[in-house]
N, C-alpha and C positions, 0 to 999 in steps of 0.2 A: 611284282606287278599284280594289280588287283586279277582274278578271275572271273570273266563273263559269262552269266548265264542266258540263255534264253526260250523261252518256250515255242515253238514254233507253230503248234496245233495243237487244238483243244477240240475234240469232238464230244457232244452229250447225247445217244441213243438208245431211245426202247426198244428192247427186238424184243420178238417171239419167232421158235425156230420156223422156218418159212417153205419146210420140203411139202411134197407129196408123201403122205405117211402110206402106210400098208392098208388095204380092207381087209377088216381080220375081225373075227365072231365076238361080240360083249355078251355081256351077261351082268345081270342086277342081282343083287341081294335075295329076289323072289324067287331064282330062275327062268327069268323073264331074257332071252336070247334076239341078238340082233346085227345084223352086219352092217360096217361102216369102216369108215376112216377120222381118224382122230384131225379135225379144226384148230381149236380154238380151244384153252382153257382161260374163265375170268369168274371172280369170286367164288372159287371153290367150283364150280360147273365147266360141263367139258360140253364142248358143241362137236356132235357127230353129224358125218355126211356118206348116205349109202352111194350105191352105185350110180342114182338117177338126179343124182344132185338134191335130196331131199335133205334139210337138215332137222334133227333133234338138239335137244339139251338135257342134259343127267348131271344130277348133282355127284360129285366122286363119290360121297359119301355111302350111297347108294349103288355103286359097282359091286362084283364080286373082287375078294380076294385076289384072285391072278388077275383081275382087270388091275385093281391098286399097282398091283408090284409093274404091271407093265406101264403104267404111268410114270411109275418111281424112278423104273431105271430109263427107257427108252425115249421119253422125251422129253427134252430140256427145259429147264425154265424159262419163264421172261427174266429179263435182264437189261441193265441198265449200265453201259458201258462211257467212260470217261478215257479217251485216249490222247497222251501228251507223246510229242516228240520233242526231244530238248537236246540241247549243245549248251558247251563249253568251250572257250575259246583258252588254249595252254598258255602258258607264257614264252615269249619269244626268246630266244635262246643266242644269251649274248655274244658268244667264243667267236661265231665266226663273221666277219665284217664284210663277206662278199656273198653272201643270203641275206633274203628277207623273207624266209617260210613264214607261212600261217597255217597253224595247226589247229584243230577243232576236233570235240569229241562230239558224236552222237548216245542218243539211246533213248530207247520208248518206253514207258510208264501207261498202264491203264488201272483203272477203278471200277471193277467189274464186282454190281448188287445183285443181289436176287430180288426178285420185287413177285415171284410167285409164292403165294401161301403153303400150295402144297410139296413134301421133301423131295427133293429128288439126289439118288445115291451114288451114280455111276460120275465119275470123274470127265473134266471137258480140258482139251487141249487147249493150248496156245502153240500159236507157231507165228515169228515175227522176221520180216527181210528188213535190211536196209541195204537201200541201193546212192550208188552215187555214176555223178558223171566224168569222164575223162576231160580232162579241162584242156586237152591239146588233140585229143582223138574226138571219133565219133559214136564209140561205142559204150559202154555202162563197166560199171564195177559192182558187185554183189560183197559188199562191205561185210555181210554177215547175217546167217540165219539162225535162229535161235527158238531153241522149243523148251516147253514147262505143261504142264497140268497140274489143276486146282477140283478142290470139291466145294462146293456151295451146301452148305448145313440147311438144317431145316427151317430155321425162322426165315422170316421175309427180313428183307434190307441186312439180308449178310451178305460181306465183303470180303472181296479178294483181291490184295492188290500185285499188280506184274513188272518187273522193271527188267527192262533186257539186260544182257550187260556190253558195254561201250565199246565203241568203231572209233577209229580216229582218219579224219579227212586228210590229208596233207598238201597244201600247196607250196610248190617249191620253185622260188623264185632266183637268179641268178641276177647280182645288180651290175655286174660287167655288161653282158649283154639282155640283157630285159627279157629274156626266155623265161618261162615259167613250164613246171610240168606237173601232175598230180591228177587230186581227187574235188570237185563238188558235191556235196551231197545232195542228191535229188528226192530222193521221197523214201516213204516206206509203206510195207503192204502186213496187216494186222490180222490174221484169222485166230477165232475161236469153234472148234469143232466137237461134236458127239466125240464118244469110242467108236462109234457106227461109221465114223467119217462124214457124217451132215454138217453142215455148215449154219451156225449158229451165232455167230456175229462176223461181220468184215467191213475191216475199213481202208482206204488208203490215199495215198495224197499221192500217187505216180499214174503215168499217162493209162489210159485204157487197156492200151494193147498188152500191158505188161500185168496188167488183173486177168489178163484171161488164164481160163487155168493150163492149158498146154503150154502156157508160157510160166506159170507155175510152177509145174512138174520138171520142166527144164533148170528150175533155179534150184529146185531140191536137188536136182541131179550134180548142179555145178557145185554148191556146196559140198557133197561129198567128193568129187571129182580134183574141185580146185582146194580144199582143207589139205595145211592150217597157211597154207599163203592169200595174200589178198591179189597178189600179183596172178594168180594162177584162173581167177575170178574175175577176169573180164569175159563180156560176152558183147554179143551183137543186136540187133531188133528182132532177128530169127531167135534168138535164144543160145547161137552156138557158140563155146567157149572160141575165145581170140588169144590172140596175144597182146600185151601192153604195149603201149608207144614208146619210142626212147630216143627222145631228145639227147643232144651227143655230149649236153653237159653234165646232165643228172647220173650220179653213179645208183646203180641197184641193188634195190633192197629186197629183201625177204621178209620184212614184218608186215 
């Protein structure tokens, strides 16, 4: 049987990292001293903002030395982020004549450029969730959380591409009596972070409540909580691990 692909989301975004950086003392090439906080860098110029909301612009070129390196390492570039969710659909599995499963594979892909001129050294995380829905319950499945870091080199428009590795959905249908029990997949949640832990791009296709980040820090937690079962990784709208539903025809599984 042919295998089906599909893309589900395509996102295209420019970021630049978007924190409240530090007020910390600059200095220029003359010894010319000044306090601020780091804005904005665009064509080689960095726009500083002191205490009173005054802004200036310095060309980097012009920093001193430890200004550079703390450009280099501490704040991240602009970036231009390309993010796919995509599935496969398995092929149905002929042996037993009293199912009709449908099985589907997930996994995220993004296309992450650099689009700032100048290098920057210190590596940026990935951290990626897929989540899905109980198709007989009310509560969620945390399908799988997956982390990597990438470095972005010095030129502009270098790339780094990400690909999670694969989930698989299962719906499990019973044709005696029309029961079905399993997984929908409902979204996924995309962060790229500093070493510092800032947040430097984020995307997702799941409901609000479940971007926030104490709702976050619960999903990290259930990963290592419920690891390596999926069944172990149901949770609720609070966050708190559940148990899975069980319908009295489906036997259970451990993958």
């Amino acid at each position: 049987m042919k295998k089906i692909y599909f893309i589900l989301a395509v996102l295209c975004i420019c970021v630049t990292a978007g924190k409240a950086y530090e007020l910390r003392d600059w200095e220029d090439v003359d010894g010319n001293r000044f306090k601020g906080r780091f804005v904005r860098e665009l064509f080689g110029k960095l726009t500083i903002e002191d205490d009173e909301g005054n802004q200036s612009t310095f060309e980097i070129a012009d920093l001193s030395d430890m200004d550079k390196k703390y450009i280099r390492v501490m704040i991240p570039p602009k970036v231009e982020v390309v993010v796919r969710a995509e599935t496969k659909r398995l092929p149905k599995r002929p042996a037993d004549l009293t199912r009709d499963d449908i099985e589907d594979v997930y996994w995220l892909s993004a296309d992450i450029t650099k689009k700032s001129q100048r290098p920057f050294t210190s590596r940026l995380n990935v951290e990626a969730f897929l989540v899905a829905d109980e198709y007989e319950g009310d509560n969620y499945i945390l399908l799988g959380r997956f982390e990597d870091s990438f470095l972005l080199l010095e030129e502009k428009d270098y790339g780094y591409t990400y690909k999670s590795p694969k989930v698989q959905c299962t719906l499990f249908s019973q044709l005696s009596t029309g029961e079905r029990k399993g997984e929908l997949y409902k979204g996924h949640i995309f962060i790229i972070t500093s070493q510092q832990g800032d947040v430097v791009f984020t995307h997702s296709s799941l409901p609000k409540w479940m971007q926030e980040p104490e709702m976050i820090e619960k999903l990290r937690d259930l990963s290592v909580r419920g690891a390596p079962s999926v069944r172990s990784r149901h949770f609720n709208k609070e966050g708190e691990k559940v148990h899975p539903p069980q319908p009295r025809y489906c036997p259970i599984t451990t993958n």
